[in-house]
N, CA, C and O atoms as a GROMACS GRO file, in nm:
protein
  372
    1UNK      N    1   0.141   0.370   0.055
    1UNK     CA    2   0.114   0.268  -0.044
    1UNK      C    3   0.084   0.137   0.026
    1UNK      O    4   0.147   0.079   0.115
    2UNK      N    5  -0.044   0.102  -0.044
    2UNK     CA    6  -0.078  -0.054   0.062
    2UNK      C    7  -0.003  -0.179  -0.025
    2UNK      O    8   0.009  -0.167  -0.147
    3UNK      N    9   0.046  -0.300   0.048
    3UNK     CA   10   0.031  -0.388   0.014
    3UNK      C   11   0.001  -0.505  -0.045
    3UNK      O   12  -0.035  -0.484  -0.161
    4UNK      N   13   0.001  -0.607  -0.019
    4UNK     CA   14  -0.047  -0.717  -0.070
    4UNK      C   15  -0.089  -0.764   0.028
    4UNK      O   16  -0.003  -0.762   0.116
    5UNK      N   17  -0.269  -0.851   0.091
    5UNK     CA   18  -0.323  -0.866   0.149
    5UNK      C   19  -0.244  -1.035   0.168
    5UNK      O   20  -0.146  -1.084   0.113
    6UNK      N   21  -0.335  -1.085   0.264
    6UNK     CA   22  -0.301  -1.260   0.287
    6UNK      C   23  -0.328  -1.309   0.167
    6UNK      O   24  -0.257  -1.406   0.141
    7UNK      N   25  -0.403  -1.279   0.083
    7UNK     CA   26  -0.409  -1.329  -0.029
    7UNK      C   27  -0.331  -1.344  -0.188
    7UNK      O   28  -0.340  -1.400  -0.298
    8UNK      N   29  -0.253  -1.251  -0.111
    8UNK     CA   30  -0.156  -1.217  -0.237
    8UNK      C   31  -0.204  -1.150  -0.318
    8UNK      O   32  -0.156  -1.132  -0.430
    9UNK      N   33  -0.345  -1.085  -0.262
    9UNK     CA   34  -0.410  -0.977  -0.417
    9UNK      C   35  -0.372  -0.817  -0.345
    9UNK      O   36  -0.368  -0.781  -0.227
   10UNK      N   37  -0.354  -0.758  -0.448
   10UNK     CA   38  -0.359  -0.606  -0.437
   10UNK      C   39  -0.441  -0.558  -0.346
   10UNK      O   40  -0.559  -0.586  -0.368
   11UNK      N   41  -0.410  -0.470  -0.213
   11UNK     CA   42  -0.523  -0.423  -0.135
   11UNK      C   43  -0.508  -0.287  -0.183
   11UNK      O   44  -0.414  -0.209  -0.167
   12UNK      N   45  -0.635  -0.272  -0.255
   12UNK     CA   46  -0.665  -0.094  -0.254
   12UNK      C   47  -0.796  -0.070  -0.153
   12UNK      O   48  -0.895  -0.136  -0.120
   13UNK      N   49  -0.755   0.031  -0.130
   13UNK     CA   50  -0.853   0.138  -0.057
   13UNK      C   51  -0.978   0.134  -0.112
   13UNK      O   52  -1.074   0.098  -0.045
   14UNK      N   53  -0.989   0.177  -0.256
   14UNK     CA   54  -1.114   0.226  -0.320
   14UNK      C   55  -1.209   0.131  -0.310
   14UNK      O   56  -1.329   0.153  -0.322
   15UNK      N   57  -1.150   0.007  -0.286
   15UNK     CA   58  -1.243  -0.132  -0.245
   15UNK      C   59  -1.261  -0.188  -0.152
   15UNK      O   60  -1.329  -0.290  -0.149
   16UNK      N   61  -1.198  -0.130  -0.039
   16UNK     CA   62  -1.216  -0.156   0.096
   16UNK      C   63  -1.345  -0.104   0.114
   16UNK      O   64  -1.380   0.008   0.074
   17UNK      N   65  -1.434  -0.204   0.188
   17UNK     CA   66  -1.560  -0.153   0.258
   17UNK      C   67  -1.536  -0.115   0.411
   17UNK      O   68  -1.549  -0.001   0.455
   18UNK      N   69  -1.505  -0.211   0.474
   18UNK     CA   70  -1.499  -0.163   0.586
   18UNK      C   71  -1.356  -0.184   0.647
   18UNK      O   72  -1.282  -0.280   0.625
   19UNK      N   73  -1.333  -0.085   0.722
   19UNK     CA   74  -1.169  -0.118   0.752
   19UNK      C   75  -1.142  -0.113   0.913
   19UNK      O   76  -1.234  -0.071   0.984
   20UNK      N   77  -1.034  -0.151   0.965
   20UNK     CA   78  -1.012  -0.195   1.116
   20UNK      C   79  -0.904  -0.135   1.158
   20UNK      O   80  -0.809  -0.166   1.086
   21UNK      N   81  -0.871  -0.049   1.258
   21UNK     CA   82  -0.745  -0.035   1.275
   21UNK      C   83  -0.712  -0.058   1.394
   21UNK      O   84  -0.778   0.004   1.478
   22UNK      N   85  -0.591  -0.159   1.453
   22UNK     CA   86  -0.579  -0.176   1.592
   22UNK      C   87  -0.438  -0.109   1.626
   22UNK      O   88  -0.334  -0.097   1.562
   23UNK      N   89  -0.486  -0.062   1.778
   23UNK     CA   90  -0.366   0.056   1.825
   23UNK      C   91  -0.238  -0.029   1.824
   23UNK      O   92  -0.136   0.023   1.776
   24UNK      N   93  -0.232  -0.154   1.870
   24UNK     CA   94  -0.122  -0.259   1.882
   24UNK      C   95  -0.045  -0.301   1.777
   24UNK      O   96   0.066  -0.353   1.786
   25UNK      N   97  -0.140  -0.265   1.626
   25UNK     CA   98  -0.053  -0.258   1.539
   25UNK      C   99  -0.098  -0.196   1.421
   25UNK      O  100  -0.168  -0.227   1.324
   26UNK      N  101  -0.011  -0.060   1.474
   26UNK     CA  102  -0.029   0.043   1.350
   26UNK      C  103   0.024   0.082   1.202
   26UNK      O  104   0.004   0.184   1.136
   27UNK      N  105   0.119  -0.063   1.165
   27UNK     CA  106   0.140  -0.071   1.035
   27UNK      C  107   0.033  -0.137   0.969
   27UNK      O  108   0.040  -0.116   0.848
   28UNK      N  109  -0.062  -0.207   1.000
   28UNK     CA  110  -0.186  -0.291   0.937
   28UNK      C  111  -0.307  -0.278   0.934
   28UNK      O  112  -0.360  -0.234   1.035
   29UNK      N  113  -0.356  -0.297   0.864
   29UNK     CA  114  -0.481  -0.253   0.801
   29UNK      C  115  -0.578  -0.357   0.791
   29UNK      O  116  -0.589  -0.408   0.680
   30UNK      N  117  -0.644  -0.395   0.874
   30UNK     CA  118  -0.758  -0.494   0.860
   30UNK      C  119  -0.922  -0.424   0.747
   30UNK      O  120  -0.976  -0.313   0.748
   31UNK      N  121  -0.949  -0.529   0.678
   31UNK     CA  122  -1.030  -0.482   0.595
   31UNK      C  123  -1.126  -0.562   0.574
   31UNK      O  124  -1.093  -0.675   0.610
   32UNK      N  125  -1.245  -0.557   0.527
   32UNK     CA  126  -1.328  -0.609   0.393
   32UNK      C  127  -1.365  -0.572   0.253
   32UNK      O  128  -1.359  -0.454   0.220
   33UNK      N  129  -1.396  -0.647   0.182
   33UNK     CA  130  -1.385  -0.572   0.066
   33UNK      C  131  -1.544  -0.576   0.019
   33UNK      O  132  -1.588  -0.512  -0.078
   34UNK      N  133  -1.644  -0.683   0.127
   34UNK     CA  134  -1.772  -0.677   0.086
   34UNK      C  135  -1.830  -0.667   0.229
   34UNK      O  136  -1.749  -0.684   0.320
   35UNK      N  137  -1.965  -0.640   0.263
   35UNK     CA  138  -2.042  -0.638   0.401
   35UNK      C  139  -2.052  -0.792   0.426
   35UNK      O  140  -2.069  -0.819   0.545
   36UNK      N  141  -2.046  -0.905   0.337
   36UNK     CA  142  -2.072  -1.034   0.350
   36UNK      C  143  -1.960  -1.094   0.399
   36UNK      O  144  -1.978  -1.196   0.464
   37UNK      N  145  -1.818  -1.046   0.380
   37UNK     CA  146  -1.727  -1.134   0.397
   37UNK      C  147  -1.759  -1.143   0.569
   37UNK      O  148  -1.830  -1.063   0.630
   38UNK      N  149  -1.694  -1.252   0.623
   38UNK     CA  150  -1.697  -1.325   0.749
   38UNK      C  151  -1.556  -1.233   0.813
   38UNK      O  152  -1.575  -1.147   0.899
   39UNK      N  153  -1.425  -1.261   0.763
   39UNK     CA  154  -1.311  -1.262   0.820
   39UNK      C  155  -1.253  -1.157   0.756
   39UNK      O  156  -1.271  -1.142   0.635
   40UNK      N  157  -1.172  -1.067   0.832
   40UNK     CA  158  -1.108  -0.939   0.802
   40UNK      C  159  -1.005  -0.983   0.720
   40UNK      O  160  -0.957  -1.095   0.739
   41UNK      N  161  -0.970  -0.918   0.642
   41UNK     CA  162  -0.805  -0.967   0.572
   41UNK      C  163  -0.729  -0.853   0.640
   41UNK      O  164  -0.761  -0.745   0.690
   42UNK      N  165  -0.624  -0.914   0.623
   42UNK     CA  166  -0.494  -0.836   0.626
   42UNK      C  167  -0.407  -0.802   0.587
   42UNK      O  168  -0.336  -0.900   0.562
   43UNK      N  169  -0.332  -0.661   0.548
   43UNK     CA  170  -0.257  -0.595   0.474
   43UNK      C  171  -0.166  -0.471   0.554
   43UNK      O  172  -0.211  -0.367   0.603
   44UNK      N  173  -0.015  -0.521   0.548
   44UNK     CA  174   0.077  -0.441   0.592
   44UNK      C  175   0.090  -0.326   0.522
   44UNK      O  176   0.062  -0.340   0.403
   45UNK      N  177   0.126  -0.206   0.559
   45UNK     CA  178   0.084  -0.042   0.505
   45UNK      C  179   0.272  -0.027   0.554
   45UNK      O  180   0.341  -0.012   0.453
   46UNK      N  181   0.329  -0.030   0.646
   46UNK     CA  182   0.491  -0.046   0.672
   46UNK      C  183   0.582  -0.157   0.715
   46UNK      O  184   0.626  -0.182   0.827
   47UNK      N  185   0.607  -0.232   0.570
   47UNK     CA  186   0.679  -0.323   0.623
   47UNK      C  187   0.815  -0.309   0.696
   47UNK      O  188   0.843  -0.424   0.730
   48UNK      N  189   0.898  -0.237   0.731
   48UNK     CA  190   1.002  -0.203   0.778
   48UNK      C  191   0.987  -0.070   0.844
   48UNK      O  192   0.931   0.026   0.792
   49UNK      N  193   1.047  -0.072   0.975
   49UNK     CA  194   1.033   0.046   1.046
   49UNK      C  195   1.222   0.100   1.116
   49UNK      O  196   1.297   0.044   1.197
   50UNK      N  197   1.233   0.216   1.043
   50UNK     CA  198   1.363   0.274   1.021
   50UNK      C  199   1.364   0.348   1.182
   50UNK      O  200   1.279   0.425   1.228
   51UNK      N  201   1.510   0.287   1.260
   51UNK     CA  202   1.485   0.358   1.371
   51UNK      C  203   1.598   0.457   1.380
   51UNK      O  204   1.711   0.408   1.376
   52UNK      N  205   1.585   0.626   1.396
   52UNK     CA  206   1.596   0.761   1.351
   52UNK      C  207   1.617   0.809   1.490
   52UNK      O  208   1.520   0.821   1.565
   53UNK      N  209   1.762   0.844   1.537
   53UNK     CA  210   1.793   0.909   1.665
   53UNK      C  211   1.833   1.066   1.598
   53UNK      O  212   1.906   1.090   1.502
   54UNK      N  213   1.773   1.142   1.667
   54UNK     CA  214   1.767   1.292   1.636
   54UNK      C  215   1.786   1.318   1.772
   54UNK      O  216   1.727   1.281   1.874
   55UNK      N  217   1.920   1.421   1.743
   55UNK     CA  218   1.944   1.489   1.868
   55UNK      C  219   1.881   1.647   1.869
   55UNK      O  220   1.945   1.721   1.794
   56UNK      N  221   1.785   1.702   1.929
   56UNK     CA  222   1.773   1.828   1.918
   56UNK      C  223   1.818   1.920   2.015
   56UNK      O  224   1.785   1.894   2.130
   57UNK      N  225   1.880   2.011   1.997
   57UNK     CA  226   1.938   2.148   2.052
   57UNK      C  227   1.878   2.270   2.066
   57UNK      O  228   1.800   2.316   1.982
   58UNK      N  229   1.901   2.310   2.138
   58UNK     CA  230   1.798   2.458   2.172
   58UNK      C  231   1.893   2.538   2.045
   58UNK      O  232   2.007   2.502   2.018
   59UNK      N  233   1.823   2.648   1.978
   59UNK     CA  234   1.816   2.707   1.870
   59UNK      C  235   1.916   2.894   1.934
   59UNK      O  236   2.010   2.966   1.901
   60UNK      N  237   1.817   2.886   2.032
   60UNK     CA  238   1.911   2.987   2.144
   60UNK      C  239   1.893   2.976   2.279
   60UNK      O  240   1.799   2.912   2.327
   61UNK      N  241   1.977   3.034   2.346
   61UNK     CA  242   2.038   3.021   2.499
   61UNK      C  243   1.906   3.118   2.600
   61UNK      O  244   1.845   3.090   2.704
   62UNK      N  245   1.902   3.249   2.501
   62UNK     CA  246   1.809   3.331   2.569
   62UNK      C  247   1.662   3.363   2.440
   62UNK      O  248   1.640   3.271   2.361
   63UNK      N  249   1.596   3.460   2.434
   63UNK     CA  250   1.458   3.516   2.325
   63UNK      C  251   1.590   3.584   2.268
   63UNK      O  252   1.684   3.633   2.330
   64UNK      N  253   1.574   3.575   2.160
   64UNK     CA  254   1.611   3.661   2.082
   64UNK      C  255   1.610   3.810   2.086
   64UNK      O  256   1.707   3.886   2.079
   65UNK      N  257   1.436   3.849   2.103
   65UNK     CA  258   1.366   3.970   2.102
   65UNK      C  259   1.380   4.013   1.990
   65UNK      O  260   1.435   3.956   1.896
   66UNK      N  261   1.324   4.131   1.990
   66UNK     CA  262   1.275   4.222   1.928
   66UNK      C  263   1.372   4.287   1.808
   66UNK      O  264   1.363   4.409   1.809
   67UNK      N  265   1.448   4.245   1.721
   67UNK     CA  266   1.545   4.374   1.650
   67UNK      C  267   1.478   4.498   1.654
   67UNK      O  268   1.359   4.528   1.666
   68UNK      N  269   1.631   4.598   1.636
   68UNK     CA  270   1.628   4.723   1.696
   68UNK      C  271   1.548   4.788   1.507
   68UNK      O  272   1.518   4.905   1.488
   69UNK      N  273   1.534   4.692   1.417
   69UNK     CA  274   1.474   4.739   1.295
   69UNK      C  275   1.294   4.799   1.322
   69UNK      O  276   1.229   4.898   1.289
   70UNK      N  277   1.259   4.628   1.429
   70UNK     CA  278   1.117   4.618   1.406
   70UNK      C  279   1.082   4.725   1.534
   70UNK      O  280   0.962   4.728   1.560
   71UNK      N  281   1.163   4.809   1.612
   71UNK     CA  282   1.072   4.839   1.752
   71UNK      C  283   0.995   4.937   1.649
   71UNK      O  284   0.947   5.002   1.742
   72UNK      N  285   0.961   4.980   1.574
   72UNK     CA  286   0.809   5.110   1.537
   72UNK      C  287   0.694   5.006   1.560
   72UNK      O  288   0.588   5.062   1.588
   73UNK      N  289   0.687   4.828   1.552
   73UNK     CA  290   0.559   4.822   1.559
   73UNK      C  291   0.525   4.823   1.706
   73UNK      O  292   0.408   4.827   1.745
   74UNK      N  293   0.678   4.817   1.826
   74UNK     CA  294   0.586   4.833   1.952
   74UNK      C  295   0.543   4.983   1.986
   74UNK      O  296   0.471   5.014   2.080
   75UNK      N  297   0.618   5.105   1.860
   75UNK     CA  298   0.545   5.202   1.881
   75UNK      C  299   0.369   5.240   1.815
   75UNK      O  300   0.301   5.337   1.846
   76UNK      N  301   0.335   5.132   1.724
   76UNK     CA  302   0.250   5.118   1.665
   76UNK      C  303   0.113   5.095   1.705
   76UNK      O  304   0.004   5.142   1.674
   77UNK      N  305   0.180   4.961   1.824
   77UNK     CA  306   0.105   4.895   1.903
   77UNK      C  307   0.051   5.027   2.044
   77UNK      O  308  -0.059   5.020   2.100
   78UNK      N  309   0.129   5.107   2.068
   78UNK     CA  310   0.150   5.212   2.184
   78UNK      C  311   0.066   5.344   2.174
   78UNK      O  312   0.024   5.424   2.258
   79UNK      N  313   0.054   5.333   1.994
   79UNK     CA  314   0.005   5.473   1.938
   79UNK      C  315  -0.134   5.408   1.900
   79UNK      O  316  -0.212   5.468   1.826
   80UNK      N  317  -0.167   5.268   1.959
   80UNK     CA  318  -0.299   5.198   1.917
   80UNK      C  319  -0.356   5.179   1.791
   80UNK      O  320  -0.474   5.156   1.766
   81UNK      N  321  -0.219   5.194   1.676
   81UNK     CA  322  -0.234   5.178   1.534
   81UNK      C  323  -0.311   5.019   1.528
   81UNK      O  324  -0.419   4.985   1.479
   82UNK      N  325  -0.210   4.945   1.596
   82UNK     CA  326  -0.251   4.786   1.600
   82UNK      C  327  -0.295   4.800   1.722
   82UNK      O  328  -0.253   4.875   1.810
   83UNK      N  329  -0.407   4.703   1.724
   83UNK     CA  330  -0.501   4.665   1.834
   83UNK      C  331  -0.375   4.635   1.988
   83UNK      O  332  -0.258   4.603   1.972
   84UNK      N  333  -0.423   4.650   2.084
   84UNK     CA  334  -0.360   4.607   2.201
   84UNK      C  335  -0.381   4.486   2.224
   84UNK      O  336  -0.313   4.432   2.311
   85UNK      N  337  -0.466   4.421   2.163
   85UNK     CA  338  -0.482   4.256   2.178
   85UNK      C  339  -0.367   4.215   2.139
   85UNK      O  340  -0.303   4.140   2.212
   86UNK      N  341  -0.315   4.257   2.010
   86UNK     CA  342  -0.184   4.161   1.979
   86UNK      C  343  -0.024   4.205   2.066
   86UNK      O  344   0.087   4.156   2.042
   87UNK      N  345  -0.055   4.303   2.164
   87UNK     CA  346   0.074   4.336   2.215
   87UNK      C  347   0.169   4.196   2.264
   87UNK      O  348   0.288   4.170   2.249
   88UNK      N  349   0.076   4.138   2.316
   88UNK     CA  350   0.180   3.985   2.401
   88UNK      C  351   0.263   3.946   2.267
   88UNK      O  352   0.385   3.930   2.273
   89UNK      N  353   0.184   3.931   2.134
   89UNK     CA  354   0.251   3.888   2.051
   89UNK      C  355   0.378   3.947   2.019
   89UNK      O  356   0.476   3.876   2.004
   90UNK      N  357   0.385   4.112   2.005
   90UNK     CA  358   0.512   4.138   1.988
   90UNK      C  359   0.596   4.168   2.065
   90UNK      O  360   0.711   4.193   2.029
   91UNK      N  361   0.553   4.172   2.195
   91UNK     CA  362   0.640   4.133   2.295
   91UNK      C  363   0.725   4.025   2.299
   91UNK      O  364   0.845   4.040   2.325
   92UNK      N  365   0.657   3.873   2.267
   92UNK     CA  366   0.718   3.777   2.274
   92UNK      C  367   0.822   3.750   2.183
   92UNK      O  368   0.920   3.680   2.206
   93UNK      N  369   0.791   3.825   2.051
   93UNK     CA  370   0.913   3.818   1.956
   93UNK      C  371   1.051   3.813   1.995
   93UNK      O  372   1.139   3.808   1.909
   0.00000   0.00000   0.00000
């Protein structure tokens, strides 16, 4: 959801003509709203930026592999039911 430009008017999209985006600041949105205007306006897109420490953990120690349910498709794969192209795939399971 955009903002309110320097102007204090509503910045929508659908009226943006041409728009600017600089890597240095990627909450803002430089715009025009005609090919005539001179000077870009400007409009904040995130005014507040929430800072989010996530610890992630490995899920498991070793592969899982294969359950002893699914081995028919590496006999599947063996009996060339399924293509041998996909063997890595169920290997890697």
């Amino acid at each position: 959801m955009l903002q309110k430009d320097d102007e204090n008017q509503l910045a929508k999209i659908g009226e943006m003509k041409i728009i600017k985006l600089l890597k240095n600041e990627p909450r803002v949105i430089y715009f025009k709203r005609s090919y005539s205007e001179e000077e870009y306006k400007k409009a904040v897109v995130i005014k507040r930026r929430r800072e989010i420490d996530v610890i992630v953990s490995k899920a498991y120690e070793d592969k899982p592999g294969i359950s002893e349910r699914k081995t028919d498709l590496m006999e599947l794969v063996e009996k060339n039911l399924i293509p041998r192209y996909y063997r890595s795939f169920f290997e890697a399971l």
